[in-house]
VOBALO-857090 format. One line per 8 residues: number of its first residue (from 1); their letters; for each residue x, y, z of N, C-alpha, C, O, CB. Coordinates in Angstrom, 1 decimal, decimal comma. Last residue first. Glycine has a CB too. Example, Ala and Ser with C-alpha at 12.3 -4.5 7.8 and 13.67 -1.06 7.14 Angstrom:
# VOBALO-857090
2	SA	12,8 -2,2 7,1 13,7 -1,1 7,1 12,9 0,0 7,9 13,4 1,1 8,0 14,1 -0,6 5,7; 13,2 -5,7 7,8 12,3 -4,5 7,8 13,2 -3,3 7,8 14,2 -3,3 8,5 11,3 -4,5 9,0
This chain:
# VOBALO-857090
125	XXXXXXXX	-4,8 0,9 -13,2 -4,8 0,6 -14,4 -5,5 -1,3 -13,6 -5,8 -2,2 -14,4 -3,1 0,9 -15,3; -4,0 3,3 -11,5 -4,0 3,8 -13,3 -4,5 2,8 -14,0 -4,8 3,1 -15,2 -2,6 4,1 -14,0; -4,7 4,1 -8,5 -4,4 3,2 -9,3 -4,0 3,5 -10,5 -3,3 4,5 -10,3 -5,3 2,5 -9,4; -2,2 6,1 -6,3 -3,2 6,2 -7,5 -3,0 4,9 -8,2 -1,9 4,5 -8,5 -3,0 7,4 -8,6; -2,0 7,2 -3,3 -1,4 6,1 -4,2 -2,3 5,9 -5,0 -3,4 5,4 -4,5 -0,9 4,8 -3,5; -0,2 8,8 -0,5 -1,1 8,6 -1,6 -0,6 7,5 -2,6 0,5 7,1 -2,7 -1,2 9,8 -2,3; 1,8 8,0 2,4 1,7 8,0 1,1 0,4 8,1 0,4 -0,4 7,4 1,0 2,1 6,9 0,7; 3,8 8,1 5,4 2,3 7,7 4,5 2,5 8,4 3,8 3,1 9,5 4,0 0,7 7,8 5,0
117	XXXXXXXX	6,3 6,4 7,2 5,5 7,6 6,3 4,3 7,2 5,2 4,0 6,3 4,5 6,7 8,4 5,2; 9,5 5,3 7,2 7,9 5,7 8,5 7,3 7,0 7,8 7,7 8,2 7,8 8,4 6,3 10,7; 12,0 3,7 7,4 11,4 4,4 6,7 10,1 4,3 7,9 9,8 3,7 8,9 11,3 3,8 5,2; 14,1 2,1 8,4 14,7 3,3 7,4 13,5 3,9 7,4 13,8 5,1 7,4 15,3 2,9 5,8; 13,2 -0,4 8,9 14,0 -0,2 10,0 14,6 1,3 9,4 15,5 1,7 10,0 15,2 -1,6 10,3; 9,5 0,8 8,0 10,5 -0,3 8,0 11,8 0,2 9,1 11,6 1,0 10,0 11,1 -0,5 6,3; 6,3 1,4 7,1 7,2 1,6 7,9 8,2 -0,1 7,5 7,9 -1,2 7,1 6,6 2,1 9,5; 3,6 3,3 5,6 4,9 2,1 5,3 6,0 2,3 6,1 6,7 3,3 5,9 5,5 2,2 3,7
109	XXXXXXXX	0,7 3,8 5,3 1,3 4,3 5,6 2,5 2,8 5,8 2,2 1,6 6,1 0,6 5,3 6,6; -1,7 4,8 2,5 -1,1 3,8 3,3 -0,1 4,5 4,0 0,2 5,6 3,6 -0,6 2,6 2,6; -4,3 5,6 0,6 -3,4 6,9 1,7 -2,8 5,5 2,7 -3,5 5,1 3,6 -4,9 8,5 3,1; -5,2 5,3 -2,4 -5,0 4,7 -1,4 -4,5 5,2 -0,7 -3,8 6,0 -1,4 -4,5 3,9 -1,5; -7,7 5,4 -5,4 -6,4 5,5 -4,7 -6,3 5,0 -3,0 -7,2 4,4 -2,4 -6,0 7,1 -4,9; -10,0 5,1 -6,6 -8,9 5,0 -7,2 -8,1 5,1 -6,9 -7,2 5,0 -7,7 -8,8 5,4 -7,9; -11,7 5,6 -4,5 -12,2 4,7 -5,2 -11,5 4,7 -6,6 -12,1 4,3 -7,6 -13,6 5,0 -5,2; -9,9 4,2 -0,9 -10,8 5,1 -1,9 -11,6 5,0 -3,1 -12,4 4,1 -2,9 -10,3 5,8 -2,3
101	XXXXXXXX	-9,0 3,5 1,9 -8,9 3,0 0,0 -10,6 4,0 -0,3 -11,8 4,2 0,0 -9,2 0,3 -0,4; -6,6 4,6 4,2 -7,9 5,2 3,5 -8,2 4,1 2,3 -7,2 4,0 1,5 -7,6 6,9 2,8; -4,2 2,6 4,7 -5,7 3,4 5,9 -6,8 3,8 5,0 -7,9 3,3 5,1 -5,3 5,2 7,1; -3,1 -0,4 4,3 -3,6 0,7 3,5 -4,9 1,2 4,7 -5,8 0,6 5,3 -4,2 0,2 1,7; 0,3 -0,7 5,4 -1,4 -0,9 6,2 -1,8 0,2 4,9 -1,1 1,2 4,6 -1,7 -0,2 8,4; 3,2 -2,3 5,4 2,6 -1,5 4,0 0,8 -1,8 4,4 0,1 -2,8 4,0 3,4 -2,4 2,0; 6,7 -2,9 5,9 5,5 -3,2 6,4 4,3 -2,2 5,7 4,9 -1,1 5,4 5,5 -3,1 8,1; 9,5 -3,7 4,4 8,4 -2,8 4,5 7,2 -3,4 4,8 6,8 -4,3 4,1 8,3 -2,1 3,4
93	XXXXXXXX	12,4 -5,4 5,0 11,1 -6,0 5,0 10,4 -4,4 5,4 10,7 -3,9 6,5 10,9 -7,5 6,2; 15,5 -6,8 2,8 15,0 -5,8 4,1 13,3 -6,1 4,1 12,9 -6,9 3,3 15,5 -3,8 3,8; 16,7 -8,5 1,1 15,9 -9,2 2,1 15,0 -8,2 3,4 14,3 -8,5 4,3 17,2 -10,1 2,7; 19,0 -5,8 0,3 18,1 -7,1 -0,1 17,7 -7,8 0,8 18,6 -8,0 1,7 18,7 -7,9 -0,9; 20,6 -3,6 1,8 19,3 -3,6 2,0 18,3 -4,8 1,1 17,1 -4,7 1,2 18,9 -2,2 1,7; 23,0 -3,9 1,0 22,5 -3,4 2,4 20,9 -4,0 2,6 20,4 -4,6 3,5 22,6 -1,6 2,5; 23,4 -4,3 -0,9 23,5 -5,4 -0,6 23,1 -5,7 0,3 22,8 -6,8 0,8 24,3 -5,6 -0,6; 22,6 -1,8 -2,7 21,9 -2,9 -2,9 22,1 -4,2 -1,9 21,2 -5,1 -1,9 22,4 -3,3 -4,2
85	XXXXXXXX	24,7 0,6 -4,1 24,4 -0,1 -2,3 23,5 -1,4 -2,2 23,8 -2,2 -1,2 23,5 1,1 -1,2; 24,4 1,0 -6,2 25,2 0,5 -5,9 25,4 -0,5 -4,5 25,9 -1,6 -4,1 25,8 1,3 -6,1; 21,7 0,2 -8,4 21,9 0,8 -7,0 23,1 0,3 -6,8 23,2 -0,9 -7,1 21,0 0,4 -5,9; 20,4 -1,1 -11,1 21,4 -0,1 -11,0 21,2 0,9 -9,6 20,6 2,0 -9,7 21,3 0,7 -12,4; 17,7 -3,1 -9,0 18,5 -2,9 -10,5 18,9 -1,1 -10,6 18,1 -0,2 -10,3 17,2 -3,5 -12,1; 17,3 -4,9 -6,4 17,7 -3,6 -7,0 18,4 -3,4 -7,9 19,7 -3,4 -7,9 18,1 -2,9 -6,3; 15,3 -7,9 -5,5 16,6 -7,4 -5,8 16,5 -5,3 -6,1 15,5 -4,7 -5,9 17,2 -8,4 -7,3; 13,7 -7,8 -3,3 14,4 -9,2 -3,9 15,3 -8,7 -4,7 16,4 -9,1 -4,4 13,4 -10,3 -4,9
77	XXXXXXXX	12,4 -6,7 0,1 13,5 -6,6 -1,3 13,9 -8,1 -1,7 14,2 -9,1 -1,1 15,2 -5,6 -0,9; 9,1 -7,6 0,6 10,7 -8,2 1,3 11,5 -7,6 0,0 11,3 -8,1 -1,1 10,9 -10,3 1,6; 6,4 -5,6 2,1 7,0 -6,1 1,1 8,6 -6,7 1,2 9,3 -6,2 2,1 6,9 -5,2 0,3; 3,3 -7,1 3,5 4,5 -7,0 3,3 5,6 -7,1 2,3 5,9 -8,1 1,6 4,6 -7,6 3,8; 0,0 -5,4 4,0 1,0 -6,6 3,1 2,6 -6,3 3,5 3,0 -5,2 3,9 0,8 -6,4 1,0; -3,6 -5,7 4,2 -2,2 -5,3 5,0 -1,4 -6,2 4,1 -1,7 -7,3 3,6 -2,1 -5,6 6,8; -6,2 -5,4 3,9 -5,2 -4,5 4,0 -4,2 -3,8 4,4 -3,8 -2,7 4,6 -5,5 -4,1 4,0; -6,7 -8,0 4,3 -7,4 -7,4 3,1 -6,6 -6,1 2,5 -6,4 -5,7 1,3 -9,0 -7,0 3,5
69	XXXXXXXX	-3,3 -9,4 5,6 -4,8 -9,4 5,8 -5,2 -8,5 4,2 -4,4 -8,4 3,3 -5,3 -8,4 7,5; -0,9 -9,9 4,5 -1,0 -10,7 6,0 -2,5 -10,5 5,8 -3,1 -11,5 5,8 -0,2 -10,0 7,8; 0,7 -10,6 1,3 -0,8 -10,1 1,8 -1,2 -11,2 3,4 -1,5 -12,4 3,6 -2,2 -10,5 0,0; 4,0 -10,3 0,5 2,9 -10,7 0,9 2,0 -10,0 1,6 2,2 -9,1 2,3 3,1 -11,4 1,3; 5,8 -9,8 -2,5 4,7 -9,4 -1,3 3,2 -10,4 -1,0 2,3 -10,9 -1,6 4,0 -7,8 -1,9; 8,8 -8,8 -3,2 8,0 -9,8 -3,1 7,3 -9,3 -2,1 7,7 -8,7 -1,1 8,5 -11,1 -2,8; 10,5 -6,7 -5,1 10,1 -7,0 -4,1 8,8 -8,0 -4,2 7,9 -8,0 -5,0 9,9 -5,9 -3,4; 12,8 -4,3 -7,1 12,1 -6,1 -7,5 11,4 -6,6 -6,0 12,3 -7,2 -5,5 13,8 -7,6 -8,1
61	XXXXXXXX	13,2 -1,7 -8,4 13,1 -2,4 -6,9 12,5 -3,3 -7,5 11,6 -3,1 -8,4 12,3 -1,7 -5,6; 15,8 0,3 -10,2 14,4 -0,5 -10,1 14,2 -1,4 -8,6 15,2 -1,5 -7,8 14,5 -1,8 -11,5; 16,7 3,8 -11,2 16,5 2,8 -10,3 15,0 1,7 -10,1 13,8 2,0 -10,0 16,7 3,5 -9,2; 16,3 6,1 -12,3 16,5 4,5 -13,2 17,0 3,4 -12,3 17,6 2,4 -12,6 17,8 4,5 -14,5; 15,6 8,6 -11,7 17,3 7,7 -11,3 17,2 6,5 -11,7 18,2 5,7 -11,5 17,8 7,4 -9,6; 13,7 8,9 -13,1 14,5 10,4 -12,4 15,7 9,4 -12,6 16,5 9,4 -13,4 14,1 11,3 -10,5; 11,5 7,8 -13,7 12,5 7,5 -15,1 13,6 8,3 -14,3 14,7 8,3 -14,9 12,0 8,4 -17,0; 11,4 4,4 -11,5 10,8 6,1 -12,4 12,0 6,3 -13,2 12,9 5,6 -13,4 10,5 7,8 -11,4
53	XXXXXXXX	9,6 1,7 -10,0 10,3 2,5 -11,2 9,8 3,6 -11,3 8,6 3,9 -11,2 10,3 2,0 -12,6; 8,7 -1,1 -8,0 8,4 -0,1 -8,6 9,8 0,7 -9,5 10,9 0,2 -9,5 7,7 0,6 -7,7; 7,1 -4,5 -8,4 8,4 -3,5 -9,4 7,6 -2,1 -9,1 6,5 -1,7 -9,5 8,4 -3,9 -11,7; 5,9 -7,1 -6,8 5,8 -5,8 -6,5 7,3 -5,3 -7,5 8,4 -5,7 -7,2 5,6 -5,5 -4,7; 4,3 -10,4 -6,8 5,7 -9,4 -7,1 5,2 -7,8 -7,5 4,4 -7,5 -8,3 6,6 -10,2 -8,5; 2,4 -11,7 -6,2 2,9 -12,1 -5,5 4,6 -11,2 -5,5 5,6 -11,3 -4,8 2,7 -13,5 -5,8; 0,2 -10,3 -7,9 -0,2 -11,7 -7,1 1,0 -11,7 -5,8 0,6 -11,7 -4,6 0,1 -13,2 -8,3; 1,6 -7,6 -9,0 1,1 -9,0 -9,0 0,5 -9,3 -7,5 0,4 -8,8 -6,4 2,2 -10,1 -9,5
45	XXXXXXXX	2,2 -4,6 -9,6 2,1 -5,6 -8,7 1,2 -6,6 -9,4 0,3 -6,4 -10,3 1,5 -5,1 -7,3; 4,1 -1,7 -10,5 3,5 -2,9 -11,3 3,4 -4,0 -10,0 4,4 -4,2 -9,4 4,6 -3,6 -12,6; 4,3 1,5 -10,4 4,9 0,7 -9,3 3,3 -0,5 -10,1 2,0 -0,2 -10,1 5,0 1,6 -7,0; 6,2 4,6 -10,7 5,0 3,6 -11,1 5,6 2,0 -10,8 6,8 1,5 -10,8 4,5 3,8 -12,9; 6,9 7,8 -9,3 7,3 6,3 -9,3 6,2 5,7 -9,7 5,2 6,1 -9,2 7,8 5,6 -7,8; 7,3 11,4 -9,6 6,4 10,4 -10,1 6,8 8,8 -10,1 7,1 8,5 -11,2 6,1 10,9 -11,3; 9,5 13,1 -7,1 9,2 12,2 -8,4 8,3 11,5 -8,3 8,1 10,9 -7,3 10,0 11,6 -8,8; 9,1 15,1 -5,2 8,0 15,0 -6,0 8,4 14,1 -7,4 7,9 14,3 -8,5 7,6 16,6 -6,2
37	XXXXXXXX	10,3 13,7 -2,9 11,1 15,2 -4,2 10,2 15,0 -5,1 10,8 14,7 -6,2 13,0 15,0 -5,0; 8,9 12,0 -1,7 9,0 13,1 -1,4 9,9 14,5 -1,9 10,0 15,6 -1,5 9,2 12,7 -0,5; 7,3 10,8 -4,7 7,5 10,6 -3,3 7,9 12,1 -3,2 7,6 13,1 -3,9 8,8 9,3 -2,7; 3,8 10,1 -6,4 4,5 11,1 -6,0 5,4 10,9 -4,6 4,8 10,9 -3,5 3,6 12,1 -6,0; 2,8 7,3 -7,6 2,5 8,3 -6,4 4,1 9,0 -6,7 5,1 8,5 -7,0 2,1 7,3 -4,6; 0,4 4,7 -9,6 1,5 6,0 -9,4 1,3 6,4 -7,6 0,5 6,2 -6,7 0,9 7,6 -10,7; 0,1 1,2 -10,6 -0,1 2,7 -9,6 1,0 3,7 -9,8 2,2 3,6 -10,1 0,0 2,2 -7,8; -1,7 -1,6 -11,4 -0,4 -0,7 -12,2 -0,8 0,8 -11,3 -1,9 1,3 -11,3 -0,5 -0,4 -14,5
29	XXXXXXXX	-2,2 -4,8 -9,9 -2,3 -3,6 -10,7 -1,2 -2,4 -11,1 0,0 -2,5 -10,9 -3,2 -3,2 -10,1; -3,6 -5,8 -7,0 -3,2 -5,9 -8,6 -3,3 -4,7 -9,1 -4,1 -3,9 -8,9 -4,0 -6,8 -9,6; -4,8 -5,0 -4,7 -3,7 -5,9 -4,8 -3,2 -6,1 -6,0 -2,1 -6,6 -5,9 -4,0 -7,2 -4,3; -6,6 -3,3 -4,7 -5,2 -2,5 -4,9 -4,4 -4,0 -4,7 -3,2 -3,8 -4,5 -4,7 -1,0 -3,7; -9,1 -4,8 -4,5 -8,9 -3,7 -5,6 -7,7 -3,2 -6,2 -7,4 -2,8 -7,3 -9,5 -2,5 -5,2; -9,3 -4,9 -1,7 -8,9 -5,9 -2,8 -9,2 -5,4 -3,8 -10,3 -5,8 -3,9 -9,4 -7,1 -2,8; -10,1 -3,3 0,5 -8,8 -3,3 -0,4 -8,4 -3,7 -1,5 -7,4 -3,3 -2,1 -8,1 -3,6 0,0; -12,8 -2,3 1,8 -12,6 -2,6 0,7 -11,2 -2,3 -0,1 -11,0 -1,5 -1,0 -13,5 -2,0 0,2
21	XXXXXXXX	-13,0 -1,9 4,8 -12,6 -1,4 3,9 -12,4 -2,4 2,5 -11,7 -3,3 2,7 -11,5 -0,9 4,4; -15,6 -1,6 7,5 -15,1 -2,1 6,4 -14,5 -1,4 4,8 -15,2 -0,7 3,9 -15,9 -2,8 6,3; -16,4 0,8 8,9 -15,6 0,4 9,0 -15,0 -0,9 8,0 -13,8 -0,9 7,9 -15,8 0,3 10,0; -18,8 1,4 7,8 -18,3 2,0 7,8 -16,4 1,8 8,3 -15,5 2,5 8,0 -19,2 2,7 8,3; -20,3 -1,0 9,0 -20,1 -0,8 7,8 -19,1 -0,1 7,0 -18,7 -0,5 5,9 -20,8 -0,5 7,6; -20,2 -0,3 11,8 -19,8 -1,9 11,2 -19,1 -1,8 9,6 -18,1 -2,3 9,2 -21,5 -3,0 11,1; -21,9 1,7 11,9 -20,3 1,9 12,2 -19,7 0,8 12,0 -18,5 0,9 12,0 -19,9 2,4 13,5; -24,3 0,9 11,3 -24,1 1,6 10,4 -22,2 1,8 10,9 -21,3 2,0 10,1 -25,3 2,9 10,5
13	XXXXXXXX	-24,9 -0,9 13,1 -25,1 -1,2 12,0 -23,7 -0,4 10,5 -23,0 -0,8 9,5 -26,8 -0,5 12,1; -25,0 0,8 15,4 -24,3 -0,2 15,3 -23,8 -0,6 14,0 -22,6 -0,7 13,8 -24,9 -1,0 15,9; -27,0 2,7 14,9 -25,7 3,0 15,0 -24,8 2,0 14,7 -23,9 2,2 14,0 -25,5 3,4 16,2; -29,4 0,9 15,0 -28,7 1,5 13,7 -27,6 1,9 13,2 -27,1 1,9 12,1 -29,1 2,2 13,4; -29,4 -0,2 17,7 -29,3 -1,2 16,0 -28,5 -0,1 15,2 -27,4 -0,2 14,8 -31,3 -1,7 15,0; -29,8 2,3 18,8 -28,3 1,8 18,8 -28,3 0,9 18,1 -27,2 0,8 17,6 -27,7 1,4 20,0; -32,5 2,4 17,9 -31,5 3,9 17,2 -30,0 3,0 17,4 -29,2 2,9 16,4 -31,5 6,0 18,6; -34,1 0,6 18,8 -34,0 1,0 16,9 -32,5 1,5 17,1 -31,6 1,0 16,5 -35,3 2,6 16,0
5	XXXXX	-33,7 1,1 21,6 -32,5 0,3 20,9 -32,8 0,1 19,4 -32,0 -0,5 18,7 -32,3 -1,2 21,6; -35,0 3,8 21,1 -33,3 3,6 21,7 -32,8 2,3 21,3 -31,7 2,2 20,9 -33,0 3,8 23,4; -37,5 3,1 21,3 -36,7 3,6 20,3 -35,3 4,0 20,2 -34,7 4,6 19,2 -37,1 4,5 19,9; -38,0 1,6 23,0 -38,0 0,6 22,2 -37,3 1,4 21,0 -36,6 0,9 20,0 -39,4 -0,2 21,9; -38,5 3,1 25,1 -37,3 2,3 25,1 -37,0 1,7 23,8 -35,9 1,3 23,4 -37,4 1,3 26,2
C-alpha cells in the first residue's frame, strides 16, 4: 500500500506542476504573429498599453490592458490610427487567455463580440 500512495504523491505532484504556467514573461514586451492573410503585425505592450502595427495597411490600434490573472488580460480599444470606421469599435473589449506559453511564444486564444480565434505569438524582445 505504501507504494501506491509514493506513486499518487508523485502523480499528484507532478500534475500540479505541470499545470502551472508561467506567463509573466509576455506581459512586456515587443511580439510578432502572423494573422490570417498572413500579415506579419508587431504589437508593443506595456504595463498597462498594448500598440499593435504592420506596415500592409498602416493601421494602428492603441488598447489598454488589463491583466484579470498570470494569464489572462483584457484588451479595451483606446483609439485607431488611419481607420475610417473607428467609432464602431472604440471602447470594444477582447478577452485574450494565453493556453500554451512556451519559451518564446504563446498559442492564446481571443474572443470578442467580432472575433474567436487562437493565435501564435512570438516574443522578439
Amino acid at each position: 500500500i505504501m507504494k501506491y500512495v509514493a506513486f499518487f504523491f508523485l502523480l499528484i505532484t507532478f500534475s500540479c506542476k505541470s499545470q502551472t504556467n508561467d506567463c509573466s514573461k509576455f506581459k512586456t514586451g515587443t511580439f510578432k504573429y502572423l494573422d490570417q492573410n498572413n500579415v506579419e503585425t508587431t504589437i508593443v505592450r506595456t504595463d498597462s498599453i498594448q500598440t499593435e502595427f504592420n506596415d500592409y495597411n498602416d493601421i494602428k490600434i492603441i488598447s489598454k490592458v488589463n491583466w484579470v490573472s498570470d494569464c489572462e488580460f483584457v484588451l479595451t480599444y483606446k483609439d485607431i490610427l488611419n481607420y475610417s470606421n473607428k467609432e464602431n469599435v472604440i471602447g470594444e473589449k477582447i478577452n485574450v487567455k494565453i493556453l500554451e506559453p512556451k519559451e518564446h511564444s504563446y498559442v492564446c486564444h481571443f474572443k470578442s463580440n467580432t472575433l474567436d480565434s487562437k493565435i501564435e505569438i512570438t516574443k522578439i524582445e
